[in-house]
N, C-alpha and C positions, 0 to 999 in steps of 0.2 A: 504494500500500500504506500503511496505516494502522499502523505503530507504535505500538508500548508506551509510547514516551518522546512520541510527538505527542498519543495518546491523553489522553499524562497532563499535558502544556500546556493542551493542549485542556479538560481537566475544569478546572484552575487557573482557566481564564479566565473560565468559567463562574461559580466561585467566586468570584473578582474582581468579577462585573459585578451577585450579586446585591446585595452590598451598596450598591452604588453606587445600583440601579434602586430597593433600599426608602427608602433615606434620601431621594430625592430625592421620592418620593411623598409621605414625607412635609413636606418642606421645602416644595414649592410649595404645600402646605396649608395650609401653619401660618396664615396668615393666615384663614382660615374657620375653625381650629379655634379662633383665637382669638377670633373670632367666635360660637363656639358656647358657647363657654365664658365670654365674657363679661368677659375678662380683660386688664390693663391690660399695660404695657411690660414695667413691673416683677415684675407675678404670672405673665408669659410667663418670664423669667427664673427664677424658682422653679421652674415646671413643667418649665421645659431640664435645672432642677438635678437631676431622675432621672437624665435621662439621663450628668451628669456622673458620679453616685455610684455607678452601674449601670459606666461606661466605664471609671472608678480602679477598681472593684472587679476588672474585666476584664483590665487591662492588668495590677496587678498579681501575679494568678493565671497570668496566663499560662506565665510563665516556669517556674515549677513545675509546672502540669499539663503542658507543652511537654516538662520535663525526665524526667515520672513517666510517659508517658503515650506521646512519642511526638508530630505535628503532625496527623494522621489525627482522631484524638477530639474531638482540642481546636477546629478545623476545621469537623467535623460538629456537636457542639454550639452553637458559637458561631452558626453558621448558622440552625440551628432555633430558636436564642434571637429571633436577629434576626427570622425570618417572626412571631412570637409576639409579638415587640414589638408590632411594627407592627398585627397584628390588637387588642391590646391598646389602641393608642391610638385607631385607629378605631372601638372599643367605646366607650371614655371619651366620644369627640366623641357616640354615639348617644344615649347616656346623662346629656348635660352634666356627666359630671363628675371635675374636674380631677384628682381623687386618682388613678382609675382609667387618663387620660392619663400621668399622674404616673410610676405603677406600668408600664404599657406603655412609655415612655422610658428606663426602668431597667432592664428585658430587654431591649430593645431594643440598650442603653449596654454591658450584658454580655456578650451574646455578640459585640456587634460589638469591643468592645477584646479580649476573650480570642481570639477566631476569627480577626481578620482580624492581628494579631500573628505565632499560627501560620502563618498566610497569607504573610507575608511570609519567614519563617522557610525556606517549604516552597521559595519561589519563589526565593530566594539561592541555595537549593541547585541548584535545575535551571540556574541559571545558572551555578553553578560547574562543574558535570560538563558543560553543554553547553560551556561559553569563548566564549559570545558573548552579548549582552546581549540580557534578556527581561525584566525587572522593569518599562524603563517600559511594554513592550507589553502585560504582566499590569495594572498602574495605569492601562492606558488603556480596558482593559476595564472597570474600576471608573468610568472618567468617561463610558464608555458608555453603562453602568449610568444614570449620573445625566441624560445626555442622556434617553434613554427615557423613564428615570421623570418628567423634569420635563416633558418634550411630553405625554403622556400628562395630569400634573397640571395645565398650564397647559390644556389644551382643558378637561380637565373642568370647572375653575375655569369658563371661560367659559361653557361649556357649563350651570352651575349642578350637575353633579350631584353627589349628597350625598354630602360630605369622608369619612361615615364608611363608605359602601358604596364609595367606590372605593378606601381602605386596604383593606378586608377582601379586597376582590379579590387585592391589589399582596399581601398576604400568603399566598394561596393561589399566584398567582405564582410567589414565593418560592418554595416549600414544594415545588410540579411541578420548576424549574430545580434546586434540591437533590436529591432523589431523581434524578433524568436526569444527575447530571454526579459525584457523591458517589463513586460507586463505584471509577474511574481515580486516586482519591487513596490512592496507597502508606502500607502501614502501617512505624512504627517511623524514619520518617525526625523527626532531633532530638533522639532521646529518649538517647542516649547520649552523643553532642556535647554538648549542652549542658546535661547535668548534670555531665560532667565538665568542662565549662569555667566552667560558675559554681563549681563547686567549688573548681577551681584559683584562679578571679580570689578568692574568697572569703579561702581558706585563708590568700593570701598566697604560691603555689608559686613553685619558685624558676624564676628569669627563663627566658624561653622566646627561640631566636633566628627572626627573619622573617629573607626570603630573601636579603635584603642581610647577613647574617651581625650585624646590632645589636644589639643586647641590646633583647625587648620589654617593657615593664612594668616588669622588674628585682623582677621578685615582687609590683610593686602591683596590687590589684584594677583590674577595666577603668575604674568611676567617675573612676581616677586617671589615665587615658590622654589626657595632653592633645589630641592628633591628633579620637580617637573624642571625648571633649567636644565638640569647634571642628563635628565633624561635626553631631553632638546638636544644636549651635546652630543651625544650618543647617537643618535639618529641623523645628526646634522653631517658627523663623519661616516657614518657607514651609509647617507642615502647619498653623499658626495662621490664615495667610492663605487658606487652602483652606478650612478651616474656619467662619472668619470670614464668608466667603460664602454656606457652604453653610446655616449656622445663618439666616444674619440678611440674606441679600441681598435676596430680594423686599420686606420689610418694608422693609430698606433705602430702595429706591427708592419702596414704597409711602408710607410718614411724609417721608422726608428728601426726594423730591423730588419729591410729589405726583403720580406716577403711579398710575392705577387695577390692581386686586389681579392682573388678568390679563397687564395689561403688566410688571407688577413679575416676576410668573414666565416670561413671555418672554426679560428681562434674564436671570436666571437661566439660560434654557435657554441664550442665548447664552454665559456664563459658561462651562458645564458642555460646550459643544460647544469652545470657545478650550481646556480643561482634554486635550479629547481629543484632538483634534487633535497639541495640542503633543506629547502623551504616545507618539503611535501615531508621528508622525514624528521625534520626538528620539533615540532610538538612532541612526539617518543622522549628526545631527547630532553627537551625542555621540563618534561613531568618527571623523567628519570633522576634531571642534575640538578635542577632548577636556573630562573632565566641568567642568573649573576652568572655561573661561571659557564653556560652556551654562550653568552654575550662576549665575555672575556675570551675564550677560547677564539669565539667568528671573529672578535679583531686581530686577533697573532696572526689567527692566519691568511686573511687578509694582506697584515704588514707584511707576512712572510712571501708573498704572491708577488706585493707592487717591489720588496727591496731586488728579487729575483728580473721582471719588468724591466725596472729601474738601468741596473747596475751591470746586470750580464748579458755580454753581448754575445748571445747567442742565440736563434730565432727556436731551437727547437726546447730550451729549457727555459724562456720563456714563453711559449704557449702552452707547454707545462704545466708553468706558475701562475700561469691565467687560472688554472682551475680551483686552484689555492685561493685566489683572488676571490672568483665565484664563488666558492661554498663559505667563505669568511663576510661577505658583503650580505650573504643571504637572508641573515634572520636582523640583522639588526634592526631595520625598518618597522615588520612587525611584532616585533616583543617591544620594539621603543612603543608601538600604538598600543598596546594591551596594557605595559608599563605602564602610561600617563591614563588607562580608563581608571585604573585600581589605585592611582595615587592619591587618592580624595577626590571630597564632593566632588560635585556638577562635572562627573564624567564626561558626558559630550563634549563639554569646554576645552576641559584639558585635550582630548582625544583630537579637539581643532586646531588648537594649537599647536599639538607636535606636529599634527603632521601637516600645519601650514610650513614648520620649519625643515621637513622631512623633502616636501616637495620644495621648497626654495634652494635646498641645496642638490635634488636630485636635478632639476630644472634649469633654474636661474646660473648655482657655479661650474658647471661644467664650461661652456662661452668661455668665461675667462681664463680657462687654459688654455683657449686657442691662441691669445695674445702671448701666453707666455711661450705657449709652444712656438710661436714666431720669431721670438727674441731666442730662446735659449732653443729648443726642439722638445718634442714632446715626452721623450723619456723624460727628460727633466722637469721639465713642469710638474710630472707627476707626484715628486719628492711632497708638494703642496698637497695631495691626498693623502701621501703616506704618514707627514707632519699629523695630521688630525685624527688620522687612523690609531697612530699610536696612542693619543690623549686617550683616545675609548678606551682601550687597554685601561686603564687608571681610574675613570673615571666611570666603567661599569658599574660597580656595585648600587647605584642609584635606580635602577632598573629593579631590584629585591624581587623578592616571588610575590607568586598570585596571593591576591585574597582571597576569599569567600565571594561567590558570584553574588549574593545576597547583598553584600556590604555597600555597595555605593545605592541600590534602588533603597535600602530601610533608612538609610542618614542622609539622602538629598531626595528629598520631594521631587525638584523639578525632574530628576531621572527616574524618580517614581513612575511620574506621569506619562513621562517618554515609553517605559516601558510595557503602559497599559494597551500600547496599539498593537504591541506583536505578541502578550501574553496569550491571548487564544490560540493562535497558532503552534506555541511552541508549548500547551497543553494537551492541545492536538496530537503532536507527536507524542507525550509521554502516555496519553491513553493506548494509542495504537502499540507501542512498546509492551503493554502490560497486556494488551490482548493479543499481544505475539508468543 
């Protein structure tokens, strides 16, 4: 039997993995796009910068359209942005020209920081009314995604066929997997949580207590929670180092260490297969060790991945350590989102926050290695990931284990109420469990 609450996983995951299949379409391209277009390190870097100005405009709407609107809207448009991007920049490549890429990078950038925010938003909560971990299984559908997308890109590449006809395809894609999975997605989950909890962190409301009877905040906005910061950090280097990859790795491999365009997106696929893997088996993990030391472990080795990257110059022991890279980048992301729901009150808040910071660094800092990649080359630039990658290391333990899934719905009202829209459904499933 097919439940409400399976159904509506099931559509999440769907929505997890388009993103993942378009960006990576377009990532194993870039290199032919920047081939069509005729464009340097540096004017690659301009042309990402859509996609940055598109991502900040995304991420920081989110949280207001999330508040005004509910995660349903904001969800489905970010979605439809993203298939539009992407037709968009495969237009540009038909066309040679850069503005038109440009402009497709920046819808692109929009709907993916405004959508996949609420995405994350949607997907805290079904972990919270289910009590067992599902964020990294929803993130692993997103590295799914990028698997897909990059086998699919790298044959073409080899294949020859033309950069701008298999985006338009990868965007009709999109647009089928949207329509077919859209509908399972609840309305009004978010929209009352987290406007009264930005309100409260806003206002300065007086101290709220978590379940250990503490005083949370003590009336400061969340910005001032030093816990959810250390978390932030955490998220901020490891959705950097995801990023980092996802942006600049074939090229990577292709200038830094003289691999041809089709092996450089092989690297890649392997990447983006190390991203999945770790993601679809880390909840085992995570219940087994708890998240502090999965978190500290996925940053070593990580570090251990980009110093290998980095420093040896040699193309087959780094595509290697590409996989080092992938399985250490994996989890940080979604155990930062599950972290910040279990940090205290007004769950959805926090849960917007990180992963406003999560996408600003998966998004927005990648671009800027392209300048340094200019000036110095992009091994080196990368040292700038590795820097941050290492802080994680240290500054893990802020992450701590799960709480009680009970815990934030009995001490924040507003996530009370948020959680009244999907409670049928996911009683739903515990009936049908007992009649199984």
């Amino acid at each position: 039997m097919v439940t409400a609450s399976r159904r509506r996983r099931l559509s999440l995951s769907l929505m997890f993995l388009i993103p993942g299949l378009s960006l990576s379409s377009w990532v194993t391209r870039t290199p032919d796009v920047r081939d069509e277009l005729g464009a340097s390190t540096a004017e690659m870097g301009l042309i990402l910068f859509g996609l940055s100005v598109g991502s900040t405009l995304g991420i920081i709407s989110s949280g207001p359209l999330v508040a005004r609107m509910g995660t349903r809207p904001v969800i489905g448009g970010g979605t439809v942005l993203i298939a539009l991007g992407v037709a968009g920049v495969g237009t540009g490549a038909l066309t040679s020209s850069a503005a038109l890429v440009t402009a497709g990078l920046f819808v692109f950038g929009l709907g993916g920081g405004s959508g996949e925010v609420a995405l994350n938003v949607e997907g805290a909560e079904v972990e919270r009314l289910l009590g067992r971990s599902v964020m990294t299984t929803l993130h692993g559908f997103f590295s799914l995604g990028t698997v897909v997308g990059a086998s699919l890109g790298m044959l073409a590449t080899a294949a020859g066929f033309p950069v701008q006809w298999h985006l338009l395809i990868m965007a009709g894609v999109a647009l089928a997997l949207f329509l077919a999975s859209f509908g399972h997605v609840p309305a009004g989950v978010g929209r009352q949580a987290y406007g009264d909890g930005a309100a409260d962190a806003d206002a300065g409301a007086d101290a709220e207590t978590d379940a250990d009877g503490d005083a949370e905040g003590g009336g400061r906005p969340l910005w001032k929670d030093t816990r959810l910061l250390l978390i932030g950090g955490v998220v901020l280097a490891m959705a950097l180092a995801e990023g980092a990859a996802t942006d600049w790795l074939p090229l990577l491999m292709v200038d830094g260490h003289d691999v041809d365009a089709a092996l450089g997106s092989l690297v890649y696929v392997g990447f983006a297969a190390a991203m999945t893997v770790g993601r679809f088996c880390g909840g085992y993990f995570i219940d087994r060790f708890g998240r502090f030391l999965v978190i500290r472990t996925s940053a070593v080795s990580a570090a251990l991945g980009l110093v290998v990257v980095i420093f040896v110059d040699h193309p087959v022991a780094a595509g290697a350590a590409v996989l080092f890279w992938g399985l250490g980048a994996s989890l940080g992301f979604p155990v930062a989102i599950s972290a910040a729901g279990d940090s205290g009150p007004n769950a959805t808040a926090r849960v917007s926050l990180v992963a406003m910071i999560a996408y600003a660094a998966f998004l927005v800092g990648p671009p800027g290695l392209g300048f340094l990649g200019d000036h110095y080359g992009l091994r080196s630039a990368m040292i700038a990931v590795l820097a941050l990658v290492a802080t994680a290391i240290f500054i893990a333990p802020a992450v701590g284990e799960r709480r009680p899934a009970t815990a934030d719905v009995k001490h924040d009202p507003a996530a009370a109420r948020d959680a009244a829209v999907a409670r049928e459904p996911a009683a739903e499933e515990a009936r049908a469990d007992r009649e199984r």
